[in-house]
DONU-668929 format. One line per 4 residues: number of its first residue (from 1); their letters; for each residue x, y, z of C-alpha. Coordinates in nm, 3 decimals, decimal comma. Example, Ala and Ser with C-alpha at 12.3 -4.5 7.8 and 13.67 -1.06 7.14 Angstrom:
1	as	1,230:-0,450:0,780  1,367:-0,106:0,714
***
This chain:
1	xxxx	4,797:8,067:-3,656  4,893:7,835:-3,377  5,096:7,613:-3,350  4,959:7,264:-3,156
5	xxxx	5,216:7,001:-3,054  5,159:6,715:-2,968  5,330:6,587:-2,634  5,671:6,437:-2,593
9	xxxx	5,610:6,115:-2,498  5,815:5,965:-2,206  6,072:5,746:-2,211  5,990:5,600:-1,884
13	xxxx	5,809:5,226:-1,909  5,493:5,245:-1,664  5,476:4,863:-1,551  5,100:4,843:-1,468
17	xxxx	5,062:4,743:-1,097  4,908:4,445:-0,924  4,744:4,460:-0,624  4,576:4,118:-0,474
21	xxxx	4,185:4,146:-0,464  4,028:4,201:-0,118  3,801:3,984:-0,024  3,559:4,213:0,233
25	xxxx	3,492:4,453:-0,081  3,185:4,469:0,023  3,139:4,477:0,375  3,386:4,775:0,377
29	xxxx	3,107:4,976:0,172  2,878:4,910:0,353  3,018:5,002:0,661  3,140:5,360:0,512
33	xxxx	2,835:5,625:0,604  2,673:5,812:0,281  2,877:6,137:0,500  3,200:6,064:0,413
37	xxxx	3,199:5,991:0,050  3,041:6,353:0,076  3,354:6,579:0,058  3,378:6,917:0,164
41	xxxx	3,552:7,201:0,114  3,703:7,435:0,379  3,695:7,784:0,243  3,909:8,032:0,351
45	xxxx	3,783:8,329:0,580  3,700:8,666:0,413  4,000:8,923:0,502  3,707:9,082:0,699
49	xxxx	3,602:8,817:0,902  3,900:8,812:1,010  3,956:9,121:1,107  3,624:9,137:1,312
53	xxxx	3,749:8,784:1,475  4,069:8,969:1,547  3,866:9,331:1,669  3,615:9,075:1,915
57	xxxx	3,953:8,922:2,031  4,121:9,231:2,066  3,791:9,403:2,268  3,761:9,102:2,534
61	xxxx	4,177:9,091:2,613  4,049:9,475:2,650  3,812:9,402:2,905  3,995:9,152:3,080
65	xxxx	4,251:9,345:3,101  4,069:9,688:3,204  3,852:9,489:3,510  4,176:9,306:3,612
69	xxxx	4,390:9,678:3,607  4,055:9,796:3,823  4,060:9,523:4,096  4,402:9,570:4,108
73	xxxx	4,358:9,911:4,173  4,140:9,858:4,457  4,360:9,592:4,595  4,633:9,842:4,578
77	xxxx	4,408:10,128:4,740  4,271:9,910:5,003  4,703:9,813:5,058  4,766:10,184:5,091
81	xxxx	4,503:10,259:5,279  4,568:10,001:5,563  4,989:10,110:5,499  4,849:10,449:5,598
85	xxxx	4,654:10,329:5,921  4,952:10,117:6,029  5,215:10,418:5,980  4,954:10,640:6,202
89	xxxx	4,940:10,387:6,438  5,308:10,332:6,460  5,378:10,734:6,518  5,156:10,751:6,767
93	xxxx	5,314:10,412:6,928  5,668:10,593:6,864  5,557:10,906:7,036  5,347:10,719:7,336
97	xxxx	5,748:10,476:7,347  5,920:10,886:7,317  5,697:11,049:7,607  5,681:10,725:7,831
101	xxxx	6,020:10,750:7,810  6,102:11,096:7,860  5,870:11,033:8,152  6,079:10,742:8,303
105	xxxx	6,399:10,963:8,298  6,243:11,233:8,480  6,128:10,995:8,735  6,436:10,808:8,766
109	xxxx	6,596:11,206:8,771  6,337:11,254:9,032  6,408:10,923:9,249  6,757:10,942:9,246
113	xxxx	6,742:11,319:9,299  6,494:11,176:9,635  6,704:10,936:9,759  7,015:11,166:9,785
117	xxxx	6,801:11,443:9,965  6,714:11,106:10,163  7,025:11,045:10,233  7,133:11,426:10,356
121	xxxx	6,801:11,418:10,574  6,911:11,143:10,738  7,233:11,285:10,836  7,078:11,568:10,945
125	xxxx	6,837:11,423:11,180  7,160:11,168:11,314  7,332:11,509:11,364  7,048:11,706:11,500
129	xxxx	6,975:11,388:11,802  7,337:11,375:11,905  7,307:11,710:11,929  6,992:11,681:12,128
133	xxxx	7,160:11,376:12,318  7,418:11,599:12,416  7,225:11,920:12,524  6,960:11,683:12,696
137	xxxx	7,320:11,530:12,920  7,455:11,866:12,940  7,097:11,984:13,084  7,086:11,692:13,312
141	xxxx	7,415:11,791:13,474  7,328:12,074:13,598  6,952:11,986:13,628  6,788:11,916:14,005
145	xxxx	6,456:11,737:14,043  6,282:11,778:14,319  5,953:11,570:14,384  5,672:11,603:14,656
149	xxxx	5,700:11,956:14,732  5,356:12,082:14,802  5,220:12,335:14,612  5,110:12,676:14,737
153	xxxx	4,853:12,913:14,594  4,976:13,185:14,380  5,296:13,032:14,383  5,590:13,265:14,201
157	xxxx	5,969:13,180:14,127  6,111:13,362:14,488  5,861:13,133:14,676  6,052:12,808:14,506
161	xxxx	6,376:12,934:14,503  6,323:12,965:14,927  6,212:12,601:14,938  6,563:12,497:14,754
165	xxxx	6,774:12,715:14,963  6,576:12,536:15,277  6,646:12,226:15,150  7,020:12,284:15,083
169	xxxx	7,072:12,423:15,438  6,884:12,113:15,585  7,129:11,883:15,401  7,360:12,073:15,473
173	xxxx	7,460:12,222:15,151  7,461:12,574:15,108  7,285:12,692:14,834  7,288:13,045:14,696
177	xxxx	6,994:13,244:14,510  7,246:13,331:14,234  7,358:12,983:14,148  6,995:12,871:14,087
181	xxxx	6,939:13,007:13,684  6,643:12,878:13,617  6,315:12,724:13,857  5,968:12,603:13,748
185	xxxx	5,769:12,353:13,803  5,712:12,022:13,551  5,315:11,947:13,476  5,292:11,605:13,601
189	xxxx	4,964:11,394:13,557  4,922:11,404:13,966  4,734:11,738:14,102  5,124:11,856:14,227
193	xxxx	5,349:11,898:13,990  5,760:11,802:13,971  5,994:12,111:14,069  6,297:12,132:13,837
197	x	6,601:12,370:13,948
***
């Protein structure tokens, strides 16, 4: 059988306590709405409505996450693509810079290569009129013109080498067939032309 027991009482003195009386008693019920004298009790979640809570949560950060990872992708893939373009573009800028130039040495090559045969030229030519200058005095020494001599039909070399020995033997100077090497006459814009001896 059991035992009951009654309780230990306390040695502890409870003082009862005083409170002063307030005097708007009952204005302060009336002013409390019929709602909050109801109380209510917050139950706790079932283990699986929880886990659905946490599955729904889990499937949207999912989602979010999958579209964000897929415009991200095409962000990247429109980045690489346009990467791509602007490496093409700079190889063909690199080889357009390369052959320009390449092309810019061979033409300064070329000009410099010019100007030196310029140069040579020119010393040829300067070398080629004194020597012209020279023959043309040389010929001049020994050159006679003779001007107004009439001309004769069928006229041959014997017929002009007479005239100059005439003249020489009229001035006085006599002058042989043999030292006369060359005769002919000079086209001249008159109808007779120039003798040169």
């Amino acid at each position: 059988m059991p035992l009951n027991r009654s309780p230990l009482q306390s040695k502890k003195m409870v003082s009862p306590s005083h409170h002063k009386s307030d005097p708007s008693i009952p204005t302060q019920i009336d002013s409390v709405s019929p709602e909050k004298n109801i109380a209510s009790r917050s139950k706790r979640k079932r283990v699986n409505e929880l886990d659905n809570d946490i599955t729904d949560l889990k499937t949207e950060l999912m989602a979010m996450l999958k579209s964000l990872q897929d415009e991200q992708v095409r962000h990247f893939t429109s980045i690489n693509s346009k990467m791509e373009e602007l490496i093409n573009q700079n190889q063909e800028l690199k080889a357009s810079v390369e052959f320009i130039s390449a092309k810019y040495d061979e033409f300064t090559k070329t000009i410099e290569q010019l100007e030196k045969d310029k140069k040579e030229d020119r010393n040829i030519i300067k070398s080629l009129e004194e020597k012209v200058e020279y023959l043309e005095k040389k010929m001049r020494s020994s050159c006679l013109e003779i001007k107004n001599i009439p001309l004769r039909p069928k006229e041959t070399k014997e017929d002009l080498v007479n005239v100059v020995v005439k003249l020489g033997n009229i001035i006085k100077s006599h002058i042989q067939p043999s030292e006369i090497g060359e005769i002919y006459r000079v086209p001249s814009v008159k109808q007779h032309p120039i003798v040169v001896v």
